[in-house]
Structure formats: structure tokens, C-alpha cells
CHARMM internal coordinates of N, CA and C (Angstrom, degrees):
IC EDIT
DIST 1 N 1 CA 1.4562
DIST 1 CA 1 C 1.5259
ANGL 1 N 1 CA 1 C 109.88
DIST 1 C 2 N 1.6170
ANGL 1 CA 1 C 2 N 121.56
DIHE 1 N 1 CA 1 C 2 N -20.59
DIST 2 N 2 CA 1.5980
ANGL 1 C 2 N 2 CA 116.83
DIHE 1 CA 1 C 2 N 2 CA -154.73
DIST 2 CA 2 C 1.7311
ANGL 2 N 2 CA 2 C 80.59
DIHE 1 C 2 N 2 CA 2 C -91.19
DIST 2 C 3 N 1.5449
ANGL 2 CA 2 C 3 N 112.20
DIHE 2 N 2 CA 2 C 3 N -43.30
DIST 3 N 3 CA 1.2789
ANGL 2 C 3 N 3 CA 105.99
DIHE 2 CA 2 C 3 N 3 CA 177.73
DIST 3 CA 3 C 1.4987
ANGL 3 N 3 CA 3 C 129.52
DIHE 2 C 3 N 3 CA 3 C -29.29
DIST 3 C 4 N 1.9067
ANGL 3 CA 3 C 4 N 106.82
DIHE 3 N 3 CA 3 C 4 N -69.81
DIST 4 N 4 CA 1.1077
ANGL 3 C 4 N 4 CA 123.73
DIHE 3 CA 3 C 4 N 4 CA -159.22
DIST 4 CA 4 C 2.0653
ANGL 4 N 4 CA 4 C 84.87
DIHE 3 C 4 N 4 CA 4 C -69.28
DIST 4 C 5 N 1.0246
ANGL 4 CA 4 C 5 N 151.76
DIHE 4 N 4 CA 4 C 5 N -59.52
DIST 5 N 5 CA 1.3451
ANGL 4 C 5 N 5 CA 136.63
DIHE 4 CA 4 C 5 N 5 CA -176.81
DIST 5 CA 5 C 1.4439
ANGL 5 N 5 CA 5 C 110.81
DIHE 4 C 5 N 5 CA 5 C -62.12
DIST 5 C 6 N 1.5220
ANGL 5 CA 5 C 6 N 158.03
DIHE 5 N 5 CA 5 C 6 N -29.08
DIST 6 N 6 CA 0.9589
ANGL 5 C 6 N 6 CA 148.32
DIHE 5 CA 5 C 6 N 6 CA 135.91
DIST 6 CA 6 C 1.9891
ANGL 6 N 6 CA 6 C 121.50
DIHE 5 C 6 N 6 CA 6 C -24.36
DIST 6 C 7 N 1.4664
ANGL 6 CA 6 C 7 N 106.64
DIHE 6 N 6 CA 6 C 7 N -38.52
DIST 7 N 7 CA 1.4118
ANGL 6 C 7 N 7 CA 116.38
DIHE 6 CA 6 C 7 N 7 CA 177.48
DIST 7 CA 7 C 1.5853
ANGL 7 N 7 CA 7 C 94.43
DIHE 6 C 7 N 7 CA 7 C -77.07
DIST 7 C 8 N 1.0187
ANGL 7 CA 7 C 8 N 125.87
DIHE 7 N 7 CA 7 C 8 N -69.79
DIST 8 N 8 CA 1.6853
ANGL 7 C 8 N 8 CA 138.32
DIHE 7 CA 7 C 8 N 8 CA -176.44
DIST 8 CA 8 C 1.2734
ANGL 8 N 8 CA 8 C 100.42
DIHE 7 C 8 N 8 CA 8 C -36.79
DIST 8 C 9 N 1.0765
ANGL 8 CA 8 C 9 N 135.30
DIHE 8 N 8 CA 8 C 9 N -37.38
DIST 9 N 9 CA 1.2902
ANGL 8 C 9 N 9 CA 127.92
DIHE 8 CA 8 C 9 N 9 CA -145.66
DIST 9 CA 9 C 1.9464
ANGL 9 N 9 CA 9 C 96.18
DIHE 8 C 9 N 9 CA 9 C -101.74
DIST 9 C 10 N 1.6842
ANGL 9 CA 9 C 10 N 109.62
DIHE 9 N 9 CA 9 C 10 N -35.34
DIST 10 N 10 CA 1.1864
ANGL 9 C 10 N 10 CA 117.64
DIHE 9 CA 9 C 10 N 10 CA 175.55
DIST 10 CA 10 C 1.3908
ANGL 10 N 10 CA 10 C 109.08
DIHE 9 C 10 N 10 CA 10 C -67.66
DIST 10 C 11 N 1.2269
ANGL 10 CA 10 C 11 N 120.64
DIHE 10 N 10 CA 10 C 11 N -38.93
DIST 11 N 11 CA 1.7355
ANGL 10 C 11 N 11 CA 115.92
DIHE 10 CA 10 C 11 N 11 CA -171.72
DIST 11 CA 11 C 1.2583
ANGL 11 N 11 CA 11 C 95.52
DIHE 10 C 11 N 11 CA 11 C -78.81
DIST 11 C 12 N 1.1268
ANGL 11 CA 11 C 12 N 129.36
DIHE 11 N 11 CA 11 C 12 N -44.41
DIST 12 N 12 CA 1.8121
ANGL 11 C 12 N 12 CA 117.99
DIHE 11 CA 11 C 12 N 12 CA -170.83
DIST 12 CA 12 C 1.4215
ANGL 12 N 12 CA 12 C 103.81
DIHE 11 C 12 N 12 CA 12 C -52.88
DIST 12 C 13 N 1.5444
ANGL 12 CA 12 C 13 N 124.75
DIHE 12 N 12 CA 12 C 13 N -44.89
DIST 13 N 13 CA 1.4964
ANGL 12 C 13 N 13 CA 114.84
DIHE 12 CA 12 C 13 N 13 CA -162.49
DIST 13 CA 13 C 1.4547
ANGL 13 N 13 CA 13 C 90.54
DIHE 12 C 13 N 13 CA 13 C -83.43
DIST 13 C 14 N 1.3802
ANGL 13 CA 13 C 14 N 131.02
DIHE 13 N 13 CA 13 C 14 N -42.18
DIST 14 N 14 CA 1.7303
ANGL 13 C 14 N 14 CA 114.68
DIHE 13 CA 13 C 14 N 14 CA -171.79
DIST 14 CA 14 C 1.8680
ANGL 14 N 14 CA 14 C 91.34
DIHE 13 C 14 N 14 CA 14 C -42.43
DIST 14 C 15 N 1.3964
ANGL 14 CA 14 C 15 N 115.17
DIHE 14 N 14 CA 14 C 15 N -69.87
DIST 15 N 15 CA 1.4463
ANGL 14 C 15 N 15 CA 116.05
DIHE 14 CA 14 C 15 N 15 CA -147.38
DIST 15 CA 15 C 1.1292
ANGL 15 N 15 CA 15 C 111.13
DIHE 14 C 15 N 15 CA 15 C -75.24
DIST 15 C 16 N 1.9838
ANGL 15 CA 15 C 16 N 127.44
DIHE 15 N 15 CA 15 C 16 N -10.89
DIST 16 N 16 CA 1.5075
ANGL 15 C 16 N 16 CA 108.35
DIHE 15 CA 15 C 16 N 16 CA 152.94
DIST 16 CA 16 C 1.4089
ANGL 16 N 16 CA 16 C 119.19
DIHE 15 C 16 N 16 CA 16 C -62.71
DIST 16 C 17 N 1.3363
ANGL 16 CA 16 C 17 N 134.49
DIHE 16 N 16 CA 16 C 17 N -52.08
DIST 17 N 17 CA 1.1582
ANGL 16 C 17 N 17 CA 159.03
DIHE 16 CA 16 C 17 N 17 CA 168.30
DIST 17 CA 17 C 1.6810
ANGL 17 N 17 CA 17 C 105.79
DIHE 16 C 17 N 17 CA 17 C -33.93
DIST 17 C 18 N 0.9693
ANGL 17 CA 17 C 18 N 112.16
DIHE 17 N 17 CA 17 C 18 N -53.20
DIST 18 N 18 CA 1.7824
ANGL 17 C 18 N 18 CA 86.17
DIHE 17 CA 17 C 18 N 18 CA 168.06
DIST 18 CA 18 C 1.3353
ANGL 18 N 18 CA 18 C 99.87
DIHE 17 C 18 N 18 CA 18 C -104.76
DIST 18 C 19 N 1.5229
ANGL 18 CA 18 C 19 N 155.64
DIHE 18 N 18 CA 18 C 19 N 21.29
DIST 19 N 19 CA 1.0528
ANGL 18 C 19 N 19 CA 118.17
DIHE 18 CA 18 C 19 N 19 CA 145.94
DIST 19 CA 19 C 1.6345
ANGL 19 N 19 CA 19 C 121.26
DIHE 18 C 19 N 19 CA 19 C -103.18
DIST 19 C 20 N 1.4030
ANGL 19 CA 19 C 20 N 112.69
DIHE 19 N 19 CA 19 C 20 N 8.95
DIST 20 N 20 CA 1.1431
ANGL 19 C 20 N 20 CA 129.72
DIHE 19 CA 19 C 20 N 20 CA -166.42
DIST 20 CA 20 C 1.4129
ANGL 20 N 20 CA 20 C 100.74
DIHE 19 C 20 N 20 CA 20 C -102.54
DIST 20 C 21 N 1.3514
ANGL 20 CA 20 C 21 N 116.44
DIHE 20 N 20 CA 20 C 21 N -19.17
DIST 21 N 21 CA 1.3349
ANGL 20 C 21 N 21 CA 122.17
DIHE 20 CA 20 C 21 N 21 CA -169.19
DIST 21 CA 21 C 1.5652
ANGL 21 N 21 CA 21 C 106.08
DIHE 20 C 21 N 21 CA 21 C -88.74
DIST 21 C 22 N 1.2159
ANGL 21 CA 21 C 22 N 125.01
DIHE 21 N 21 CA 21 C 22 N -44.10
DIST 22 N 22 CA 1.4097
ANGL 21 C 22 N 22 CA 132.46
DIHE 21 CA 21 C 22 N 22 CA -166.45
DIST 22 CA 22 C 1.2112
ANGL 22 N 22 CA 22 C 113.81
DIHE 21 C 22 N 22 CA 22 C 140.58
DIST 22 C 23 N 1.0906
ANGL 22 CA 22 C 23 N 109.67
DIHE 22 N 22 CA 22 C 23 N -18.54
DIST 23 N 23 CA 2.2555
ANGL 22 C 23 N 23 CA 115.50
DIHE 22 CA 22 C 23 N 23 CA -139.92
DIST 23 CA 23 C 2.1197
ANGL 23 N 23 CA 23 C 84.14
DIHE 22 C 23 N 23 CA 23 C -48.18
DIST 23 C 24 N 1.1087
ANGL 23 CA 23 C 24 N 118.34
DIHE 23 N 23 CA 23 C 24 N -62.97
DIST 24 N 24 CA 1.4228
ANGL 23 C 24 N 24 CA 118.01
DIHE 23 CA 23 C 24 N 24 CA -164.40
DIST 24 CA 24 C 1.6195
ANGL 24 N 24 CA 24 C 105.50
DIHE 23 C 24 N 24 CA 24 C -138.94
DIST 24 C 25 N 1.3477
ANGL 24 CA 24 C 25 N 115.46
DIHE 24 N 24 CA 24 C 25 N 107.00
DIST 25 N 25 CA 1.0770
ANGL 24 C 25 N 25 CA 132.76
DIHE 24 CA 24 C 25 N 25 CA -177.54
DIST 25 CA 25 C 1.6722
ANGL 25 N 25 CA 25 C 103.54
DIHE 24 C 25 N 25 CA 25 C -49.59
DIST 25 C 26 N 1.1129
ANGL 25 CA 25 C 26 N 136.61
DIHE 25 N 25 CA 25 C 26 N -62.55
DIST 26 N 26 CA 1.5235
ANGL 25 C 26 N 26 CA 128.67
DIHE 25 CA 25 C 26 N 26 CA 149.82
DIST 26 CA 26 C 1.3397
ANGL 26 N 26 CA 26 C 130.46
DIHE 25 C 26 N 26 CA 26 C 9.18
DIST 26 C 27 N 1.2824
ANGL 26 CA 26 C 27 N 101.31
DIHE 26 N 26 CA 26 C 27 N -59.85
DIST 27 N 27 CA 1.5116
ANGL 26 C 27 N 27 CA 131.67
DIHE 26 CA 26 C 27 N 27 CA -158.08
DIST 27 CA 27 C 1.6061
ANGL 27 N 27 CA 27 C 105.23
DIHE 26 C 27 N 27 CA 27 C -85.39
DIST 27 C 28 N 1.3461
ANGL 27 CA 27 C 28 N 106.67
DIHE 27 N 27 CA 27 C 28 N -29.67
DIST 28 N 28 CA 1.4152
ANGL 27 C 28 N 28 CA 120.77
DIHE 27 CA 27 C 28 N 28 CA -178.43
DIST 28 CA 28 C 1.5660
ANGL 28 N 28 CA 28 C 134.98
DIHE 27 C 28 N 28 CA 28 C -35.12
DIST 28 C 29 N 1.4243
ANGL 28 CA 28 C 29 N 90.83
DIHE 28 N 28 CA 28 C 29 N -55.34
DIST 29 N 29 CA 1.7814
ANGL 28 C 29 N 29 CA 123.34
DIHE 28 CA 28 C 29 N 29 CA 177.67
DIST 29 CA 29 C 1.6687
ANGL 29 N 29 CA 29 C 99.58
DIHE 28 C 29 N 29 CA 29 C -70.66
DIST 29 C 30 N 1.4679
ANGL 29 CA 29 C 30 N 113.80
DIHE 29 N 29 CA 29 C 30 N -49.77
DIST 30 N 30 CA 1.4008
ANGL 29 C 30 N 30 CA 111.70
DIHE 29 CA 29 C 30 N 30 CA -175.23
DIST 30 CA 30 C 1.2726
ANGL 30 N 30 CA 30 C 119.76
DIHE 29 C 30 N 30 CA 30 C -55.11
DIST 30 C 31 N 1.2028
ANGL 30 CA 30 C 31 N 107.29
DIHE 30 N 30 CA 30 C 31 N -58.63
DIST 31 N 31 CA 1.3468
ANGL 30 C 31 N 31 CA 126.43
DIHE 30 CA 30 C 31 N 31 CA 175.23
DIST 31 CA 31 C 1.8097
ANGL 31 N 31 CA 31 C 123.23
DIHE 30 C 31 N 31 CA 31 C -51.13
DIST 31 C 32 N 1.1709
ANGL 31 CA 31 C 32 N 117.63
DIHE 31 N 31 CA 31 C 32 N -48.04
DIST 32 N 32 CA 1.3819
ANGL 31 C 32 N 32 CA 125.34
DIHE 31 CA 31 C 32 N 32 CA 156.72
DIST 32 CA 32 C 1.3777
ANGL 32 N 32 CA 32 C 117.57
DIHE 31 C 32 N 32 CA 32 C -64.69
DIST 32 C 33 N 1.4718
ANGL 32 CA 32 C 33 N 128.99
DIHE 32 N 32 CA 32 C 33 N -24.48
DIST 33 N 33 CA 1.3976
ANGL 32 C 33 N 33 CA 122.20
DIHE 32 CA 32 C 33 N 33 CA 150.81
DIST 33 CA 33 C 1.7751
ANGL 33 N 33 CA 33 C 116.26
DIHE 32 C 33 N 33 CA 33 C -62.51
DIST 33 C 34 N 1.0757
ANGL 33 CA 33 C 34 N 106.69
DIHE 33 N 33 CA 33 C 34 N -59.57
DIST 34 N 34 CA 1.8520
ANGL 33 C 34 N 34 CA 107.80
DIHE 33 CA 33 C 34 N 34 CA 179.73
DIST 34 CA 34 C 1.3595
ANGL 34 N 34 CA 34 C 105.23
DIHE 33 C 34 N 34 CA 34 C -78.80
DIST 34 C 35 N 1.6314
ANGL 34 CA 34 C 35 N 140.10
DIHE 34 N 34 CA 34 C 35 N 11.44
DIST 35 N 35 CA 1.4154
ANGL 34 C 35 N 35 CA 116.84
DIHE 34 CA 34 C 35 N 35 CA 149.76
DIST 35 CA 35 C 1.7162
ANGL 35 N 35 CA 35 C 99.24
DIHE 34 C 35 N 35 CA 35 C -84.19
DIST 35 C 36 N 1.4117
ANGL 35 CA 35 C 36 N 129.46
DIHE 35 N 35 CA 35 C 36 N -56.79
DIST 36 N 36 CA 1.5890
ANGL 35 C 36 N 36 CA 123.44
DIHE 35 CA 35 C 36 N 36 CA 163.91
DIST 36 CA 36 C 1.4450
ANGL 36 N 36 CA 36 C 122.66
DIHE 35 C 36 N 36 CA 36 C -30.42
DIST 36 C 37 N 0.9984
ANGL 36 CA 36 C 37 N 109.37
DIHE 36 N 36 CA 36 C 37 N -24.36
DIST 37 N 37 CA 1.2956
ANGL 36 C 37 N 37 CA 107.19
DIHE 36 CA 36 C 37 N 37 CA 163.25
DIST 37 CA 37 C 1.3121
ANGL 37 N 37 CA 37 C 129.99
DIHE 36 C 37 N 37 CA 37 C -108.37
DIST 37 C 38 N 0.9459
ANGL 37 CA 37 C 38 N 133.80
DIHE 37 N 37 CA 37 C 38 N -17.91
DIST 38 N 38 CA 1.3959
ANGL 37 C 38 N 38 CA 129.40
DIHE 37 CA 37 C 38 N 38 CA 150.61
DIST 38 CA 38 C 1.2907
ANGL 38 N 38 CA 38 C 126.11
DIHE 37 C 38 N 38 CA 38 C -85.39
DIST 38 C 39 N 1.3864
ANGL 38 CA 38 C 39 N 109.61
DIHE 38 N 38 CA 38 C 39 N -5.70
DIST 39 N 39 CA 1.3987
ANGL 38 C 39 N 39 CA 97.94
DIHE 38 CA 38 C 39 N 39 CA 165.45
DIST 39 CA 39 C 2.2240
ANGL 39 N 39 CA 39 C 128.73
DIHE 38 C 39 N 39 CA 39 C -105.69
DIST 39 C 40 N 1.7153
ANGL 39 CA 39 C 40 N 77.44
DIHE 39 N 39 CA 39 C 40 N 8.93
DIST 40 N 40 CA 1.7850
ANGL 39 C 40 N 40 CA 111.63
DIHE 39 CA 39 C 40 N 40 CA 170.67
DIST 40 CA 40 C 1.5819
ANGL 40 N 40 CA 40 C 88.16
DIHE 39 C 40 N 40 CA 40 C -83.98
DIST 40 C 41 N 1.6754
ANGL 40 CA 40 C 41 N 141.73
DIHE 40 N 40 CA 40 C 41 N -60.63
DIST 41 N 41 CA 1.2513
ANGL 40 C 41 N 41 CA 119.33
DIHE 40 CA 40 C 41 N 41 CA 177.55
DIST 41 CA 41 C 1.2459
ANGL 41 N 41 CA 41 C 109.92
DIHE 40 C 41 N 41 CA 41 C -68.97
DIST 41 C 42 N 1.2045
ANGL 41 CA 41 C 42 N 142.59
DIHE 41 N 41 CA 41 C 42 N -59.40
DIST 42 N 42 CA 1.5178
ANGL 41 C 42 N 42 CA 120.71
DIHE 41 CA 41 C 42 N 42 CA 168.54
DIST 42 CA 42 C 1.6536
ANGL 42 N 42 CA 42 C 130.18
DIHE 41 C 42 N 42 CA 42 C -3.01
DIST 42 C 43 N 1.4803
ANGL 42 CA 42 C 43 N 107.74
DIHE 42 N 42 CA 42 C 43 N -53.55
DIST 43 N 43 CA 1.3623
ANGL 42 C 43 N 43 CA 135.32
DIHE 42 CA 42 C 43 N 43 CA -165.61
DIST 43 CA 43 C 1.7729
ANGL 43 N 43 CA 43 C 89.77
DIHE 42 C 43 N 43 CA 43 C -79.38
DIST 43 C 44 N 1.3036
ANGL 43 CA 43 C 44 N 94.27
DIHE 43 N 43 CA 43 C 44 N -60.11
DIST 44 N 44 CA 1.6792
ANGL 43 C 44 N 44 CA 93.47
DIHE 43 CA 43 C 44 N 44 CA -171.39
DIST 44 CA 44 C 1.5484
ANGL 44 N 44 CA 44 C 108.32
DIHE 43 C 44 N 44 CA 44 C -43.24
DIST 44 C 45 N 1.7250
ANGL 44 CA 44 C 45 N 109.73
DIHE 44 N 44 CA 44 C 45 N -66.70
DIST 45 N 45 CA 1.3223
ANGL 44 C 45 N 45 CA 128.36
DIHE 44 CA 44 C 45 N 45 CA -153.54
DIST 45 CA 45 C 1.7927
ANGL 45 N 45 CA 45 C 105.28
DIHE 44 C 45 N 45 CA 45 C -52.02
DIST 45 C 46 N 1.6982
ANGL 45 CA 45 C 46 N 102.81
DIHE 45 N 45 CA 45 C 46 N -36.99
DIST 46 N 46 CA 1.9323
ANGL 45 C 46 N 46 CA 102.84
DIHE 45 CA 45 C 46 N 46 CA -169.53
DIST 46 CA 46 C 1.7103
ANGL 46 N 46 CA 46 C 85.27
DIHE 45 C 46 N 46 CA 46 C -67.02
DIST 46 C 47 N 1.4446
ANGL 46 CA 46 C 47 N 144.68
DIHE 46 N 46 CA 46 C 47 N -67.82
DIST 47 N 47 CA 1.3246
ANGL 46 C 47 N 47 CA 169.64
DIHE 46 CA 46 C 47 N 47 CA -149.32
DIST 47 CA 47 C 1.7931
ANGL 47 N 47 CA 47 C 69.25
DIHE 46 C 47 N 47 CA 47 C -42.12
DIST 47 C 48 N 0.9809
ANGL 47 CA 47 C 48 N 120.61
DIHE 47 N 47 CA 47 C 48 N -71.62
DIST 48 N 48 CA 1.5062
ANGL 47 C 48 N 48 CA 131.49
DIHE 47 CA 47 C 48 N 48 CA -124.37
DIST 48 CA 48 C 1.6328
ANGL 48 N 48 CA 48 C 87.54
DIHE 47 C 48 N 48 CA 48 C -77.34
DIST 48 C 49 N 1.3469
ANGL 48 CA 48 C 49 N 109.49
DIHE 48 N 48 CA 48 C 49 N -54.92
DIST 49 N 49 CA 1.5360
ANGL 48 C 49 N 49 CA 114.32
DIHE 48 CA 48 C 49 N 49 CA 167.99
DIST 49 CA 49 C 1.5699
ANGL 49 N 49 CA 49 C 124.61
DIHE 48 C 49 N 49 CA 49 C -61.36
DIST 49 C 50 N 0.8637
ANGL 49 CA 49 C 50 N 129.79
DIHE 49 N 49 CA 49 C 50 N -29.66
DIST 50 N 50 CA 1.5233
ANGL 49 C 50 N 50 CA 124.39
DIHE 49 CA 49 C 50 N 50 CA 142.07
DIST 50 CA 50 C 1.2458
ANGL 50 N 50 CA 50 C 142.76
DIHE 49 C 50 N 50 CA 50 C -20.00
DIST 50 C 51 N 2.0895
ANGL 50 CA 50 C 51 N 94.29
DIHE 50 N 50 CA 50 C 51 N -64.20
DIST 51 N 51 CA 0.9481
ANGL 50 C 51 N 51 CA 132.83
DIHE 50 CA 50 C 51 N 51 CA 157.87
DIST 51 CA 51 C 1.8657
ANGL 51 N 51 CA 51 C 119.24
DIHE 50 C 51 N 51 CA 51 C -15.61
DIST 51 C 52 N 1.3872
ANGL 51 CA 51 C 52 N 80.47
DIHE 51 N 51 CA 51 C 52 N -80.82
DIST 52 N 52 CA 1.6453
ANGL 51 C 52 N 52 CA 116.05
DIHE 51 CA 51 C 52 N 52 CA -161.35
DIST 52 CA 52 C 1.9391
ANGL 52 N 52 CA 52 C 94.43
DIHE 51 C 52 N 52 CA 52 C -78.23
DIST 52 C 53 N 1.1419
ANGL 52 CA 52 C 53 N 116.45
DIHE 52 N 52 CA 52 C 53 N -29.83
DIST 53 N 53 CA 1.8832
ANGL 52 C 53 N 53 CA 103.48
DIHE 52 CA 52 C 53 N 53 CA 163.43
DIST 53 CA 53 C 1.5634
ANGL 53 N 53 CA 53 C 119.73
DIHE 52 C 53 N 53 CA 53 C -80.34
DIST 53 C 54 N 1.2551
ANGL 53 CA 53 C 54 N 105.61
DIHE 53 N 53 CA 53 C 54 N -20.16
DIST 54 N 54 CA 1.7477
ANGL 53 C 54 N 54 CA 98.77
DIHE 53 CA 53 C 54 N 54 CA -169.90
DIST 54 CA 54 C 1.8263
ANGL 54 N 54 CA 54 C 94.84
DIHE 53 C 54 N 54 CA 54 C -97.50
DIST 54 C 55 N 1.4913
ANGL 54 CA 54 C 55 N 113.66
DIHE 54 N 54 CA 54 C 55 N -24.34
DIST 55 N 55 CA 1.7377
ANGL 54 C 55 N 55 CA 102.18
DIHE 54 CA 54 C 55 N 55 CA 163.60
DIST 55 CA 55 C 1.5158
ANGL 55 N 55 CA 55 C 116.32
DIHE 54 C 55 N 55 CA 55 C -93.02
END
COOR INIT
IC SEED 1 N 1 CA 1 C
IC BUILD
């Protein structure tokens, strides 16, 4: 689980980072959609791991 949010957490900042940056105005909208979303599993995945140590 620390894995799959460690990966999530890397693609969200690659794909804010160039679309937040400018690199391709295109890319912009995408990219601010898949950092919101990977950083909603992020949120989920720690929640979820919490979860599963305190039960």
C-alpha cells in the first residue's frame, strides 16, 4: 500500500510540475486533473493505512 501511494504521489508532482509550469499549455488541464486525482488516492491510500493499523 506505502508503495502504490509513494508512486501516486510521484506522478501527481511530475504532472503538476509540467502542467503547472507552462511547458505546454495543452497539457495544463490534464495535468491538474491527474494531480487531483492522484493526490485524492494519496489521501485515500494513508486514510486506508491507518485504517488497517489502528483495527
Amino acid at each position: 500500500m506505502l508503495y502504490w501511494t509513494l508512486v501516486f504521489l510521484v506522478v501527481a508532482v511530475i504532472a503538476g510540475a509540467l502542467g503547472f509550469g507552462g511547458i505546454a499549455g495543452a497539457s495544463a488541464g490534464i495535468a491538474q486533473i491527474l494531480f487531483f486525482i492522484f493526490f485524492a488516492f494519496l489521501v485515500i491510500s494513508l486514510i486506508a493505512g491507518l485504517l488497517r493499523r489502528a483495527g
